[in-house]
Structure formats: structure tokens, C-alpha cells
N, C-alpha and C positions, 0 to 999 in steps of 0.2 A: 504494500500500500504506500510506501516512505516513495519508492520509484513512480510510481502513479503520480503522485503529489508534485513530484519534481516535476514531473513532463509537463503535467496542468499547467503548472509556473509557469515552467518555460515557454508552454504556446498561450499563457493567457486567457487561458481558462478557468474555468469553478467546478467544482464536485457539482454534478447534477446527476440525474437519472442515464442518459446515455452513457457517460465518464464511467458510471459503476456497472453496467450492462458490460460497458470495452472490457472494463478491469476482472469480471465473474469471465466474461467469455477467454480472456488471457490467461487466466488460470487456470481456467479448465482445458488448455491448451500445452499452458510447461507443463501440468500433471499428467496426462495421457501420454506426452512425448518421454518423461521420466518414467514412466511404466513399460513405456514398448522398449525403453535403451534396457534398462533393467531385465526384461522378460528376450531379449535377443542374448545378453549375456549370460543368462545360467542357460539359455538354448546353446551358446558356445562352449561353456564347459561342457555339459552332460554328454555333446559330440564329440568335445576331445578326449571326453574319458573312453567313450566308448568306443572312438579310435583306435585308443591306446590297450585294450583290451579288456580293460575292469567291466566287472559287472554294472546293471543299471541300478542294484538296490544290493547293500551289503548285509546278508542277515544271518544271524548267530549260529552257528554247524548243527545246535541242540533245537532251532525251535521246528523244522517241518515235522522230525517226530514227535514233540512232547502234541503236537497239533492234533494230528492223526490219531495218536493215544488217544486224544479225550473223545475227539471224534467216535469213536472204535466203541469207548466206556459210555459216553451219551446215548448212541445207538445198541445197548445193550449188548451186544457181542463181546466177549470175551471179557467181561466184570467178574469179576468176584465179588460173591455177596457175603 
């Protein structure tokens, strides 16, 4: 808003209703553009990892059995009662 304010000055202007339409629509301009920089950049890591041969998701050696286990014991199959 402090740069808004400046520009006013400088061209000789006042806060009016348009002035605050320019400044909402300018914002909501650097914040989509800081979104898509943002959302291209982990789109460039997660390619170079996968590049580079790493998995897309790092998950613990123990969790798809202990998964399966419950699944298994949920579904009654092999529980011990």
C-alpha cells in the first residue's frame, strides 16, 4: 500500500475507488504470479529427483507390512482371538 501511495503522489492523485480496484487487482496479480514461480519450482525439483533416480515418496521399509497386517486382522483372516 506504502508503493501505491507513492505512485498517487507522484501522478497526482487521491485514494479513490478506482486507485483501490488498481491496487486489489495488482495484488491479486504478484500473488498468482508468486504461486505459479513457487508451484514450477518444486515441479523442478520433484523432476530432478526423479531424474536422478530417487523415489517419488520415501517410506519407512516397516510400514506396507504392518499395513497389510491390520488389513488381514480387520478382515478377520488370520486373528487370533
Amino acid at each position: 500500500a506504502l508503493a501505491v501511495s507513492e505512485a498517487l503522489k507522484v501522478a497526482g492523485e487521491t485514494w479513490n475507488v478506482s486507485s483501490l480496484v488498481g491496487m486489489i487487482g495488482v495484488s491479486g496479480i504478484a500473488v498468482q504470479n508468486s504461486l505459479v514461480l513457487v508451484t514450477q519450482t518444486w515441479t523442478h525439483r520433484r523432476m530432478a529427483k526423479l531424474m536422478k533416480g530417487e523415489s517419488r515418496r520415501e517410506k519407512p521399509a516397516g510400514t506396507p507390512r504392518f499395513r497389510s497386517g491390520i488389513r488381514v486382522c480387520a478382515s478377520g483372516v488370520g486373528c487370533q482371538e
